[in-house]
C-alpha positions in Angstrom: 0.0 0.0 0.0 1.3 3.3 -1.1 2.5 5.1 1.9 2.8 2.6 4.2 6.3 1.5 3.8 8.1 4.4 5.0 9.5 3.8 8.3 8.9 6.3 11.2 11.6 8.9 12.8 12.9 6.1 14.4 13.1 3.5 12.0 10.3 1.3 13.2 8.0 0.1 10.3 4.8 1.2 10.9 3.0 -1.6 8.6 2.7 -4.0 11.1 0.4 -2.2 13.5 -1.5 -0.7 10.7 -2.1 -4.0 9.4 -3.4 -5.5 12.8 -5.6 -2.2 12.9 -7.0 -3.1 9.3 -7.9 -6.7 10.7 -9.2 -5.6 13.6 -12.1 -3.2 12.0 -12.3 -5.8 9.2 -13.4 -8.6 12.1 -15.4 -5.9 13.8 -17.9 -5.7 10.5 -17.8 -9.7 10.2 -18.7 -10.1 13.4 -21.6 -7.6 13.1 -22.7 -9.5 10.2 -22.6 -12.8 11.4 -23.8 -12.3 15.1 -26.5 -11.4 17.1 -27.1 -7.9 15.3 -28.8 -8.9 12.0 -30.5 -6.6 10.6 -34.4 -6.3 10.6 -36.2 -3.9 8.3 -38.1 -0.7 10.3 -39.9 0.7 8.1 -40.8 4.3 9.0 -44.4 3.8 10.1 -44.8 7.1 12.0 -46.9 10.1 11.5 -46.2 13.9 12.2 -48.4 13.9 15.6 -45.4 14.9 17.7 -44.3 17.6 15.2 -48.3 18.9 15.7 -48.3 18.6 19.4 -45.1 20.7 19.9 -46.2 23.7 17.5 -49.6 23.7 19.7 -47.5 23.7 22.3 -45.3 26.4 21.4 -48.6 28.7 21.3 -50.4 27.4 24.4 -51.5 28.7 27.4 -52.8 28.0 30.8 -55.7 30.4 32.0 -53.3 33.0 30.9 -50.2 31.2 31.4 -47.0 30.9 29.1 -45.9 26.9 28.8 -42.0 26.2 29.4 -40.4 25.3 25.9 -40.9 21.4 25.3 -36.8 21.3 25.7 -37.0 23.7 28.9 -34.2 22.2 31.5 -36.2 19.7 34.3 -36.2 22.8 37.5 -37.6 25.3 34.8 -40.5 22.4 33.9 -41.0 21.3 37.9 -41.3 24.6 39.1 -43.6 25.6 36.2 -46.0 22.1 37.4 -45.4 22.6 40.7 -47.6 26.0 40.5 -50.3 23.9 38.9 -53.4 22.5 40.7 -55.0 19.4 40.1 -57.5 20.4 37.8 -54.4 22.6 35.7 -52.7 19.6 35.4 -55.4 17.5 34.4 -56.7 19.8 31.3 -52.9 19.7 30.3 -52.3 16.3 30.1 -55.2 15.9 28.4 -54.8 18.9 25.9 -51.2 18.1 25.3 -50.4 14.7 26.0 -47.4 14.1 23.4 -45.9 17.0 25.2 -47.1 16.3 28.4 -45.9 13.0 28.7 -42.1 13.1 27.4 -41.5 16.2 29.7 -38.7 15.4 32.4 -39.9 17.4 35.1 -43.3 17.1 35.3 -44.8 14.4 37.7 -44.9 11.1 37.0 -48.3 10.4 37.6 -48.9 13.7 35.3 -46.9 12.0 32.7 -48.4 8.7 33.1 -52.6 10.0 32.4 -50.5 12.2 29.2 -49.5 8.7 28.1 -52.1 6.9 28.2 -54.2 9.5 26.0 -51.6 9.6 23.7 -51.4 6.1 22.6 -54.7 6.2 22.4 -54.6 9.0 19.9 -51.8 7.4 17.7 -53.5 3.6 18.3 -56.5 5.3 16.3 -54.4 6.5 13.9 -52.4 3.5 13.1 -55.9 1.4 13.2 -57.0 3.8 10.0 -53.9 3.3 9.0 -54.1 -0.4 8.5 -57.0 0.1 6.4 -55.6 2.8 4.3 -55.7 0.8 1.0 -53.4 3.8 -0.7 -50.6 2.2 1.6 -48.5 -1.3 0.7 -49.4 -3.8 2.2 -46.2 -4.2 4.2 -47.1 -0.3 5.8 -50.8 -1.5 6.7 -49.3 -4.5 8.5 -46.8 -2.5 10.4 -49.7 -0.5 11.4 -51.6 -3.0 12.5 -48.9 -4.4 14.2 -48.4 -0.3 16.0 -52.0 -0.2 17.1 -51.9 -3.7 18.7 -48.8 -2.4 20.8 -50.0 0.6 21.7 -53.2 -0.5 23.2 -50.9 -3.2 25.0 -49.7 -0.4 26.5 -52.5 1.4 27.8 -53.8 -1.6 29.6 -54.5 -1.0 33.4 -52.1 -0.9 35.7 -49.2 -0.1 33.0 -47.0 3.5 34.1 -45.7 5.0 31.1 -43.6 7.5 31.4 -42.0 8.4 27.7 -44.0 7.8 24.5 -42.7 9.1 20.9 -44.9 7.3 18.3 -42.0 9.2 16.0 -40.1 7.0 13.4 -39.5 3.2 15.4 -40.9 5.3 18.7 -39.8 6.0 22.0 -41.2 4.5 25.2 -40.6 3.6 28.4 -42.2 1.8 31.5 -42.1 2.5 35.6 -42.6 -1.1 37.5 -43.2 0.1 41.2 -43.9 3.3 43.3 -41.2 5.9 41.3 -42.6 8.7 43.7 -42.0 6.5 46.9 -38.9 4.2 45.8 -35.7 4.9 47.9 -33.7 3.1 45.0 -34.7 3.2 41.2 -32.8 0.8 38.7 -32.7 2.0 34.9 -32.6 -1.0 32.3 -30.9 0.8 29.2 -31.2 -1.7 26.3 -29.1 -2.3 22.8 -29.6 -2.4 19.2 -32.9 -3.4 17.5 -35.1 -1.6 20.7 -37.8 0.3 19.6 -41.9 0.8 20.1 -42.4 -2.8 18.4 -39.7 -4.9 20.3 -40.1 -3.4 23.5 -42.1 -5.9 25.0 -42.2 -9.9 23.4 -44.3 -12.9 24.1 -41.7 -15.4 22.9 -38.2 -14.8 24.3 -39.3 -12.3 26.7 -36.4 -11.6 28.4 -35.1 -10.0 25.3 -37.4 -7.3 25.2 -36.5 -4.0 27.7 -39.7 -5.2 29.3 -39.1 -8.3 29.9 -35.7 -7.5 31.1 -37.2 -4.7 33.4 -40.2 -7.3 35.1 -37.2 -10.1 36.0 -35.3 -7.5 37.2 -38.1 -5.8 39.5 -39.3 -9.7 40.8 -35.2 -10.3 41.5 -35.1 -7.1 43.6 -38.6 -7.8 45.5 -37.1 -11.2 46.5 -33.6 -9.6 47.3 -35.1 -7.4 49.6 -38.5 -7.5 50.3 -38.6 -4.1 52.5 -36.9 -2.0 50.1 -38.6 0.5 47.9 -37.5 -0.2 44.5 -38.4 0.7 41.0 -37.4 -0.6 37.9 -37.5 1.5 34.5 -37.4 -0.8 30.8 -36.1 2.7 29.1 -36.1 2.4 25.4 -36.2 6.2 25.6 -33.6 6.7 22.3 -33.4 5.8 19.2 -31.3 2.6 18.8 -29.2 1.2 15.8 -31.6 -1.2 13.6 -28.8 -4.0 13.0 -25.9 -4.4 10.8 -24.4 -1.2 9.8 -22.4 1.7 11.1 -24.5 3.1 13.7 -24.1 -0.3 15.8 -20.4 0.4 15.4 -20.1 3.7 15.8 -21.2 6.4 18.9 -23.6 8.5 17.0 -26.7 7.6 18.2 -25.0 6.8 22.1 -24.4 10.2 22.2 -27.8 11.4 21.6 -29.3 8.3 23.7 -26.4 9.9 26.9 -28.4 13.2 26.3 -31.7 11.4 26.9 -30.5 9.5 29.9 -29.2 12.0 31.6 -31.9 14.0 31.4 -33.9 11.1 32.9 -32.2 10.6 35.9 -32.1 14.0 36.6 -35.7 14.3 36.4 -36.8 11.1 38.7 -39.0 12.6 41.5 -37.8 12.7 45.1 -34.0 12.2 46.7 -34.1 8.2 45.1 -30.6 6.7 44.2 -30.7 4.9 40.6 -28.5 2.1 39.3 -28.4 1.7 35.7 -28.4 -1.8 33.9 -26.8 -1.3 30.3 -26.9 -4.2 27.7 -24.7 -4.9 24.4 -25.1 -1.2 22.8 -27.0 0.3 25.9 -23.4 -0.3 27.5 -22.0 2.8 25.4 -24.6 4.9 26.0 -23.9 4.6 29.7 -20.3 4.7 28.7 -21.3 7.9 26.8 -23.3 9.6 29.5 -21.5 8.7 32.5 -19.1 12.0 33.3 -22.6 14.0 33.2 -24.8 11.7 35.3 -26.2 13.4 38.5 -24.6 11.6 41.8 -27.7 10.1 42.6 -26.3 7.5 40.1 -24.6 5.5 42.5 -23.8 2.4 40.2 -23.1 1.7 36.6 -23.7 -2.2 35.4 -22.7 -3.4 32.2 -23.7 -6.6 30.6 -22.5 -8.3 26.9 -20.5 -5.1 26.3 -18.9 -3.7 23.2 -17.1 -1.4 25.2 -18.0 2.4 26.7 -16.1 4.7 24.7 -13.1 5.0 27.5 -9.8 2.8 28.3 -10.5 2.1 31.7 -13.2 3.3 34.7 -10.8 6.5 35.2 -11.7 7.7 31.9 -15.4 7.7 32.5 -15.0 10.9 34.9 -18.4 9.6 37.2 -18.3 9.1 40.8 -20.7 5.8 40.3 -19.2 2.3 40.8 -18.8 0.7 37.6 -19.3 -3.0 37.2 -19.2 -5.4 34.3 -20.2 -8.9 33.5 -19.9 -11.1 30.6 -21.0 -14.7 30.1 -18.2 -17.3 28.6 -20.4 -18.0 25.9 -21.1 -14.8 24.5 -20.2 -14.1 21.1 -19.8 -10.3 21.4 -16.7 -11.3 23.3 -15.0 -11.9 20.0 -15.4 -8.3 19.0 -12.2 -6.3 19.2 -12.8 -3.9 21.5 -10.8 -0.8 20.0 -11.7 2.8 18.4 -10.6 3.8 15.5 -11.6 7.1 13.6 -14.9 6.9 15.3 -15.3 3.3 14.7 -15.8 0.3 17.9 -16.4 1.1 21.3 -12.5 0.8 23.1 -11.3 -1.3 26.0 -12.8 -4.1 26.9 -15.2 -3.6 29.9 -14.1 -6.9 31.9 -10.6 -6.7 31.0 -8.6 -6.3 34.6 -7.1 -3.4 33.3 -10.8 -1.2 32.7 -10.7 -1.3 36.2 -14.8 -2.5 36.9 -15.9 -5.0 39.2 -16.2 -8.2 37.2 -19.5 -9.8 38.1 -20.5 -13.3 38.0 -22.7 -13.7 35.5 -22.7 -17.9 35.8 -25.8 -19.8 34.4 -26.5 -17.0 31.7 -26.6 -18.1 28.2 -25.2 -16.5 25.5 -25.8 -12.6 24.6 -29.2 -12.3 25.9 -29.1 -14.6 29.0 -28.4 -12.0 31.7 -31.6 -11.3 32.9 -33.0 -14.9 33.3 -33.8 -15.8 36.8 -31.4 -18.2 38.1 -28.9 -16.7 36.8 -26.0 -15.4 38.7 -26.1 -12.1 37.1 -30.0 -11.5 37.4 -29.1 -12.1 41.1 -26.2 -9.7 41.2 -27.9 -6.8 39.7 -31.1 -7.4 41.6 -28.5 -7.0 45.0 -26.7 -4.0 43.2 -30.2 -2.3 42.7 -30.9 -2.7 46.2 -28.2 -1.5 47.8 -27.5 -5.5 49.6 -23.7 -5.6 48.0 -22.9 -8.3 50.9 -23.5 -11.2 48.8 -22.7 -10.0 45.3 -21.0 -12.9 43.9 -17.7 -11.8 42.2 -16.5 -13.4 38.3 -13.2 -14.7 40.2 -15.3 -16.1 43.0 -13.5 -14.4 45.8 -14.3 -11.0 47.4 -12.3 -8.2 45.0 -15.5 -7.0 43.7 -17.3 -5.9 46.8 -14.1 -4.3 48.4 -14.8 -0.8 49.5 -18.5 -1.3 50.0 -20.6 -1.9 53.3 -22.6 -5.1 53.0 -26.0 -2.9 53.3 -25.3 0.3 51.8 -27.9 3.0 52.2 -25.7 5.8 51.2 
């Protein structure tokens, strides 16, 4: 290769370590194409409700009353709610519930009634969708397929607390009492998440839901006193499969934005734990120097890698911990970053500096969350603050050193 030959100022050929960076990227994209992230067709499937609801909501008022700006920071949109009554709050959530209920700062329970009429706004659009015979046939299915999920959603009982019927969607799900929960754990899912795959009958626990629901029974049986809540947060827009916005940090970035703005936002003086699978592990990566200390503890499952060489290079005051089953292929990624490409170090490398988690009994890519499983145990014990027993990948105590058995912080 033209170029390449020349030796550096010191004499040392430089080919050899360009050529095992060449390899290295060319693996990265063979391994993307033969793995777990295949690609599956999205089409589009959204409709311009969201762009309508924030133009009405740019020209709103409230018996008089200026709204905050839909991207207003969370004090400026609690303060504004707080000098809301009941009724106030009410007529908003109902007038604007697209608004309404993506808006970090404004209560939960606020957000939740917003929800609830806004899927059932966009489940009747998507229902005349289906029939629209001027669509394909493929576009009236994924319709169909919409409006089923998003009455799913609105059964009773279900909290919602983001929904973006944009594009693939946004959406995300409170199990528990968020307004009461002393510790709130954050499931941040990977690649091929969106308003369709967020919840699955067959293999469940691959779904942010399903994820979320083991995750919530594991803590209740961990600690049974505790106040705990458990968000499935598919709140960004995740790479669809193969291609470069699995390999690259584009859409992490964006997604960091999202989830910091999240855990600034929960209600009360709660401590969070995040739970970040394949891809979700670089948006945690991503957003961990700007996360509020309330997030005491950053656990990463399957990863890629989080965009830094080691724990240091994260900048976050959290504990940082990292698990990886023997059997899963994304192992066999090379974790590097090149020109914008891969994710960098390897999370459970010694060197990254995380506390290696056991993550025995898990199966494969997608096993973490499965009851029984060592890891589904350990984070369940990590989200309620009982790090006594966390069970440690090199089976001795290295990974709980530092930490009170019970910590309440």
């Amino acid at each position: 290769m033209p170029g390449l030959a020349h030796p550096t100022a010191s004499g040392a050929d430089v080919r050899p370590a360009v050529l095992r960076t060449l390899l290295a990227l060319a693996v990265v994209f063979v391994m993307l194409a033969t793995t777990g992230w295949t690609a599956v067709h999205r089409p589009e499937g959204g409709t311009p409700m969201r762009v309508a609801a924030l133009q009405a909501w740019a020209k709103a008022r409230i018996d008089g009353r200026p709204l905050p700006a839909a991207d207003a920071p969370v004090r400026t949109v609690a303060r504004f709610f707080a000098g809301l009554d009941g009724s106030q709050r009410a007529r908003i959530a109902e007038d604007h519930p697209l608004v309404v209920g993506n808006l970090d700062g404004a209560p939960a329970a606020v957000r939740y009634r917003a929800n609830r009429r806004g899927l059932e706004q966009a489940r009747l659009v998507e229902e005349a969708r289906s029939r629209d015979v001027a669509l394909t046939p493929a576009d009236r299915a994924e319709a169909t397929r919409r409006s089923h999920r998003f009455a799913s959603l609105t059964e009773p009982g279900r909290q919602i607390l983001v929904f973006d019927p944009t594009g693939g969607g946004l959406v995300a799900e409170v199990l528990g009492d968020l307004d009461r929960a002393d510790r709130v754990s954050v499931v941040v899912p990977g690649v091929d998440t969106d308003l369709i795959t967020f919840e699955r009958t067959q293999r469940r626990l691959t779904s942010p839901v399903g994820m979320a629901e083991s995750l919530y029974a594991a803590e209740r049986s961990a600690a049974p006193d505790s106040r705990t809540a458990v968000i499935a947060w598919a709140g960004y827009v995740a790479p669809t499969g193969v291609g470069m916005d699995a390999a690259t940090g584009r859409m992490a970035f964006d997604g960091a934005v999202r989830l910091r703005s999240l855990t600034l936002a929960l209600p009360g003086d709660s401590r969070v734990a995040l739970f970040c699978h394949s891809y979700g592990s670089v948006v945690c990566g991503v957003a961990a120097r700007d996360l509020p200390d309330r997030v005491t503890d950053v656990a990463v499952a399957g990863s890629p890698g989080m965009r830094a060489s080691n724990v240091a290079g994260l900048h976050t005051t959290a504990r940082v911990w990292a698990t990886r089953d023997e059997g899963d292929w994304i192992a066999d990624v090379p974790h590097l970053e090149v020109g914008g490409v891969g994710h960098g170090a390897d999370p459970v490398s010694p060197d990254f500096g995380a506390r290696l988690l056991s993550s025995a009994r898990a199966r494969s890519h997608t096993g973490y969350f499965a009851p029984g499983t060592d890891s589904l145990d350990n984070f369940a014990k990590i989200g309620t603050g009982t790090f006594g027993s966390v069970v440690c990948a090199t089976g001795d105590d290295v990974c709980r050193r530092g930490i009170s058995g019970a910590e309440r912080h």
